[in-house]
N, C-alpha and C positions, 0 to 999 in steps of 0.2 A: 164390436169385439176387437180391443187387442192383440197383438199377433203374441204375446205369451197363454192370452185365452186359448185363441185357435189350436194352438199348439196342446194346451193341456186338455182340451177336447179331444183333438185329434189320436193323442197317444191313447184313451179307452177305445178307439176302431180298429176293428180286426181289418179292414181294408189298407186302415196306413203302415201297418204292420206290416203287411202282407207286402205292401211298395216297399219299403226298407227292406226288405228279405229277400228282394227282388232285383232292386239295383245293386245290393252290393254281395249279393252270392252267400248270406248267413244264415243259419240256422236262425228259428224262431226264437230261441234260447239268447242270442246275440243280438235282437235288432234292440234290444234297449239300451246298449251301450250307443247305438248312433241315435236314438232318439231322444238320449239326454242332451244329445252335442245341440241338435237343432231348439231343446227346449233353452238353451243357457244362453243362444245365439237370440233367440225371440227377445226373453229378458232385459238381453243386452239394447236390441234395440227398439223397445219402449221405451229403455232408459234416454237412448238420443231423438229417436222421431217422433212426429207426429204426424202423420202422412194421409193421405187424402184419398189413399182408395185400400183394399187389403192387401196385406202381406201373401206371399206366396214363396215358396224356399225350395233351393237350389242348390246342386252339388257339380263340381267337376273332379275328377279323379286325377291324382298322381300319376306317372307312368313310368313301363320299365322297358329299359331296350332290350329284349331275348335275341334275337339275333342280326346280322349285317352289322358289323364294327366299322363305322367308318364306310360303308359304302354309300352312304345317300347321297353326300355331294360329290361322286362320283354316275349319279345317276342309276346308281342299282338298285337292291333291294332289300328291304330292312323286316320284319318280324318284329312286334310290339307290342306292349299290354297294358290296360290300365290297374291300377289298383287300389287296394283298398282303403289307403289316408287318400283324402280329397280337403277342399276349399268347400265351405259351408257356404250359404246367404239367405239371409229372410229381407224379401225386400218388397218394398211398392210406391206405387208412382204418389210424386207430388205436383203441387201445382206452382211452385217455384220457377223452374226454369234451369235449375239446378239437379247436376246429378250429384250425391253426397255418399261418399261409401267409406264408412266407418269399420277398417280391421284391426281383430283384435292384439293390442299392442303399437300399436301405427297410430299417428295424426289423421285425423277424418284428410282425406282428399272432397275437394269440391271442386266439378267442372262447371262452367256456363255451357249450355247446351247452344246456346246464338252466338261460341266462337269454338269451332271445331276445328281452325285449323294447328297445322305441324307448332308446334311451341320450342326450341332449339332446347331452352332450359330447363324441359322436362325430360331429355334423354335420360334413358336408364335407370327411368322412376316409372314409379305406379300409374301417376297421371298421366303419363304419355300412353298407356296402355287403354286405360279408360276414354282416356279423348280420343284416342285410334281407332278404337271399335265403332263405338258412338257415331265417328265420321264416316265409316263405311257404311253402317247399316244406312246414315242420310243418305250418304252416295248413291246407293241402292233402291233410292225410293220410300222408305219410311217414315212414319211420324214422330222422331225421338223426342221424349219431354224429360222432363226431370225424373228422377226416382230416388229413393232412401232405400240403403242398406248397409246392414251390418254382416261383414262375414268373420268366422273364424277357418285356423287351417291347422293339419296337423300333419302336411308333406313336408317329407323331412328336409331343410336347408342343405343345400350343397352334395345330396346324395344322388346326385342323375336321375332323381323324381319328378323335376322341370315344376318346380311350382309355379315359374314365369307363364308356362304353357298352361298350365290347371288355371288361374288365374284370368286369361284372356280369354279361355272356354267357358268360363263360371260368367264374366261381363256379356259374350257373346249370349249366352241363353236366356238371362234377362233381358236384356234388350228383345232378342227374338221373344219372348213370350208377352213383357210389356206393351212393343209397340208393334211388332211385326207376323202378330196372327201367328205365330209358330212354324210360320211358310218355310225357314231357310232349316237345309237340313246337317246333320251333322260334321257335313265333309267342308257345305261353304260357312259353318262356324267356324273349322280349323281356319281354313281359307282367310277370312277376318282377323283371326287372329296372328297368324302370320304377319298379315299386313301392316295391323298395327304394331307388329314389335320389328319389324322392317321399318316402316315410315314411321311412325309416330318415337317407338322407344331406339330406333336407329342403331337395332344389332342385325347383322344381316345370317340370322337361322333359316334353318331349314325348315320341312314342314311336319316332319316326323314328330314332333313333342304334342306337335297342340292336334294330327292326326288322331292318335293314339288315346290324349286324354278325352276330344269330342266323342267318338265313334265307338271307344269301349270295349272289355271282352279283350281277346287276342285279335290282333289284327296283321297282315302283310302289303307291304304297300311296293308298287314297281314304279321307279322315279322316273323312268324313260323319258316321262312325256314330265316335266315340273310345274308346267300351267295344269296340266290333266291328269293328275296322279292318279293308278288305278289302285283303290284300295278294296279289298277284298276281307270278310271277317272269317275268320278260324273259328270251327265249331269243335270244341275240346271242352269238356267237364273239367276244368285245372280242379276249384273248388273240392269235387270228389277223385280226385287224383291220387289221392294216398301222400301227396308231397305240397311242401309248403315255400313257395317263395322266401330267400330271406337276404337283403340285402344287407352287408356288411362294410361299418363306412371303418376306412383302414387309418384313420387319424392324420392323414395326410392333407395339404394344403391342396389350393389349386394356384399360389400364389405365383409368380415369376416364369409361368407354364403357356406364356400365349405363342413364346415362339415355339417350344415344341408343340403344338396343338396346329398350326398355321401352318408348319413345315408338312405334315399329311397331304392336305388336299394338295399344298404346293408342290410337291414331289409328284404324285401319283397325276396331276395335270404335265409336269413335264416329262413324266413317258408316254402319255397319250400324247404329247404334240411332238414325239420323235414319227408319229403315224398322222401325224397333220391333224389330230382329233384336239379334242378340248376335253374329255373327260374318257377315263377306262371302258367308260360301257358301250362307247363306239367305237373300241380296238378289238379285233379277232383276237382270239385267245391263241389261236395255232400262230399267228403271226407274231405274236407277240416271242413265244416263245422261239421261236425264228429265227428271231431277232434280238435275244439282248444281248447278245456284245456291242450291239448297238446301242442299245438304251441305256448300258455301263457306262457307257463313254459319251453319251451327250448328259444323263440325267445323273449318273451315280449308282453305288450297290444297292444304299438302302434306299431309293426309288423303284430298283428292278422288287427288291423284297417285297414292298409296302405293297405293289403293284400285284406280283402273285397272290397275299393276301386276299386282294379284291379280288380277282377271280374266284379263287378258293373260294369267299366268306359268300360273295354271291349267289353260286351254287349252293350253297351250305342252306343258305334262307330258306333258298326252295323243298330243300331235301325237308328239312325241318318242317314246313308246314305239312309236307307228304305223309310224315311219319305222325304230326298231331291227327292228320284227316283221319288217319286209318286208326289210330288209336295205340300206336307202335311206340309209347312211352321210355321202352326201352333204348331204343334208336336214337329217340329224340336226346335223350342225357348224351349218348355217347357224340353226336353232331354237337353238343354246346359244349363239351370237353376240348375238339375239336379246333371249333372255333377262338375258345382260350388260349389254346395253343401257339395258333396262328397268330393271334393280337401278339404275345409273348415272343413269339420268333423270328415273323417275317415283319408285320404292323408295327413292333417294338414301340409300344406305348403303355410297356407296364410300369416302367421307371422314366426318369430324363436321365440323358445322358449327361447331359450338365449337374447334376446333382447323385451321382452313382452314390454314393453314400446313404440314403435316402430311398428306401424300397420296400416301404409300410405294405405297398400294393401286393407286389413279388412275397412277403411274410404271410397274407393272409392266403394266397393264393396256396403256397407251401403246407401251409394250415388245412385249408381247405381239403386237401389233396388226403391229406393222412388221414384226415377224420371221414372222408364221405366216397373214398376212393371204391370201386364194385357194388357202393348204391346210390350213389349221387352224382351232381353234375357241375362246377364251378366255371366262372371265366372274369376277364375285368368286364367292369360294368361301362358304359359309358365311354367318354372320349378318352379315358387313361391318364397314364403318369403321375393319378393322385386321386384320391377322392375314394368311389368303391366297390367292392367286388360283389358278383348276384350267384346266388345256388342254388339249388333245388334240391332241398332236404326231406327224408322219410317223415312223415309226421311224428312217428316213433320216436324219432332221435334227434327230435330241436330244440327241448330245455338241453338235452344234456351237451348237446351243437353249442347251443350259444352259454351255454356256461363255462365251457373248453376255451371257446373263441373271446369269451371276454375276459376269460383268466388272464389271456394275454396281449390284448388290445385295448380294453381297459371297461368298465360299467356302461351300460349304456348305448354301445357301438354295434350291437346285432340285432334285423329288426326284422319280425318271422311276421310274413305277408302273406295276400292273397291275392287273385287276378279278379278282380271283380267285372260283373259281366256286364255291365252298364255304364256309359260314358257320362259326357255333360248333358243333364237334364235340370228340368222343374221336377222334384220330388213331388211337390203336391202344389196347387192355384188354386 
């Protein structure tokens, strides 16, 4: 059998149904728009493989950052979610020696599985991601062999959805499920993945993207420890919430933005080292505040700002999962209002100051404001100064949200989400 058989099989069982409605928080009514994605992905790859044992299909989810702006490399604590566009795969092992992963739009990538190590000229490509995992899970003790797969994706480019991170979670769980008995669990996925877009893709991230997309659902993670991050899941109905995720990308580039992006951690480490520290989350806060006439004059203002942020936002985290635990909805929108605020005044990463002219961000943010102001909740998304902004809108009022918002940002640009309660998995083996 085929893996478009398997698949046109599969779609008559009320069981596989029942899994699609399951990983990604839909009503009955909805799982056949995700079970067309994985019948088109099967299709596709019959068209390239022929592979030597059965297909089995794979999802890893998008994610959004709900709360902590900027505090994780600072060692604090961030709020997270995954959602509901993910990175598809129908894959199975061959007897090659070759792993071959065909996405859709993309050049097939082919690795040798008998040379895993770092490749310089695959930085900040797909293959170093693939060959990164791959090398870990060997590292680890596993049998890797070759495998075929085709995936498709539908996380949005450049929206703080991290599809680099959905990506490294989607290669991680095949592997785990092909060669690794399903042993490793969803945190030493993230873990791996990390790893390989550290060493193998040679960007030095954090570990919040690929946390978020393995583990699924809301999640809160406390960086204290970076080898040992403690991550803990949020139990919150989003799905029946009455409100709908909806990220709004504000037309803005990310182009010419690495020194403002750099400048963050670089400032906020040099007011922790007016206290001998290496990051905020090892300065008292009483002390701090103590102190900055001190910290004005070795670090600068907006270091002393950026720096109150991170206290502020850090607490903020906590309060936030408080108010999901208990069901305090209400609360919770006013702490992500909050938070916005803070990015916008102290953090100052809604605009660059190099480009004042230029505040698509600052627009929607304004937008946002008038339209959802006493029922809703806005803030920037992600690392700022471009890119885009997240809300939590009435389900009531998100045609008519994103019809407002795209009268004036343009077609296309607002995109009404869900928090799905399931991370990186095998759908079905």
């Amino acid at each position: 059998m085929n893996a478009s058989q398997k698949i046109a099989a599969l779609l008559r069982e009320e069981e596989f149904t029942a899994r699609i409605c399951g990983v990604y928080g839909c009503e009955r009514a909805g799982a056949a728009q995700y079970a067309s994605r994985y019948a088109k992905a099967a299709e596709a790859f019959d068209s390239y493989f022929t592979p030597s044992g059965e297909a089995s299909l794979f999802t890893a989810p998008g994610r959004t950052e709900i709360g902590g702006n900027h505090t994780d490399h600072q060692h604090g604590h961030v709020l997270a979610g995954s959602v509901n566009l993910d990175i598809i795969a129908v894959a199975a092992p061959n007897s090659d020696g070759l792993i071959r992963i065909k996405s859709e739009g993309y050049p097939m990538d082919v690795i040798k599985v008998s040379d895993l190590a770092v490749h310089d000229g695959e930085a900040n490509r797909s293959p170093a991601l693939i060959r990164g995992v791959a090398a870990r899970f060997a590292q680890l003790g596993y049998p890797v062999s070759g495998f075929d797969a085709y995936t498709m994706s539908n996380v949005l480019k450049g929206s703080g959805l991290s599809s680099s991170a959905a990506f490294e979670v989607l290669i991680g769980n095949m592997i785990n499920t092909l060669f690794a008995g399903g042993k490793e669990d969803p945190i030493s996925i993230a873990q791996i993945g990390q790893y390989a877009e550290n060493v193998y893709y040679q960007k030095p991230c954090g570990l919040m993207d690929q946390m978020a997309s393995s583990v699924g659902g809301i999640i809160t993670i406390d960086f204290a420890s970076t080898e040992k991050p403690v991550v803990e899941k949020v139990d919150f109905d989003f799905p029946h919430s009455g409100y709908a995720l909806v990220i709004i990308d504000s037309g803005a580039g990310h182009g010419d933005l690495t020194d403002d992006y750099a400048a963050i951690p670089a400032e906020m480490k040099a007011a922790a080292g007016v206290f001998g520290k290496n990051v905020l989350r090892e300065v008292d806060k009483a002390s701090f505040y103590a102190n900055i006439p001190s910290v004005r004059k070795i670090a600068g203002d907006r270091a002393v700002l950026r720096s109150i942020h991170f206290f502020d936002d850090d607490k903020r985290v906590q309060d936030q999962v408080a108010a999901l635990r208990s069901g305090d909805f209400a609360a919770f929108k006013d702490l992500i209002i909050e938070s916005g605020r803070s990015s916008d005044m102290y953090l100052q990463n809604v605009f660059s100051s190099t480009y004042p002219q230029e505040q698509a961000v600052s627009i929607v943010l304004a937008l946002c404001e008038k339209m959802l102001a006493g029922k809703g909740a806005w803030r920037v998304h992600g690392g700022g100064f471009a890119g885009t902004v997240q809300a939590f809108v009435p389900l009531t009022d998100t045609a008519a949200f994103k019809e407002s918002m795209e009268a004036v940002i343009g077609k296309g640009m607002c995109h009404i989400l869900n928090i799905r309660p399931i991370g990186g998995t095998c759908l079905w083996q």
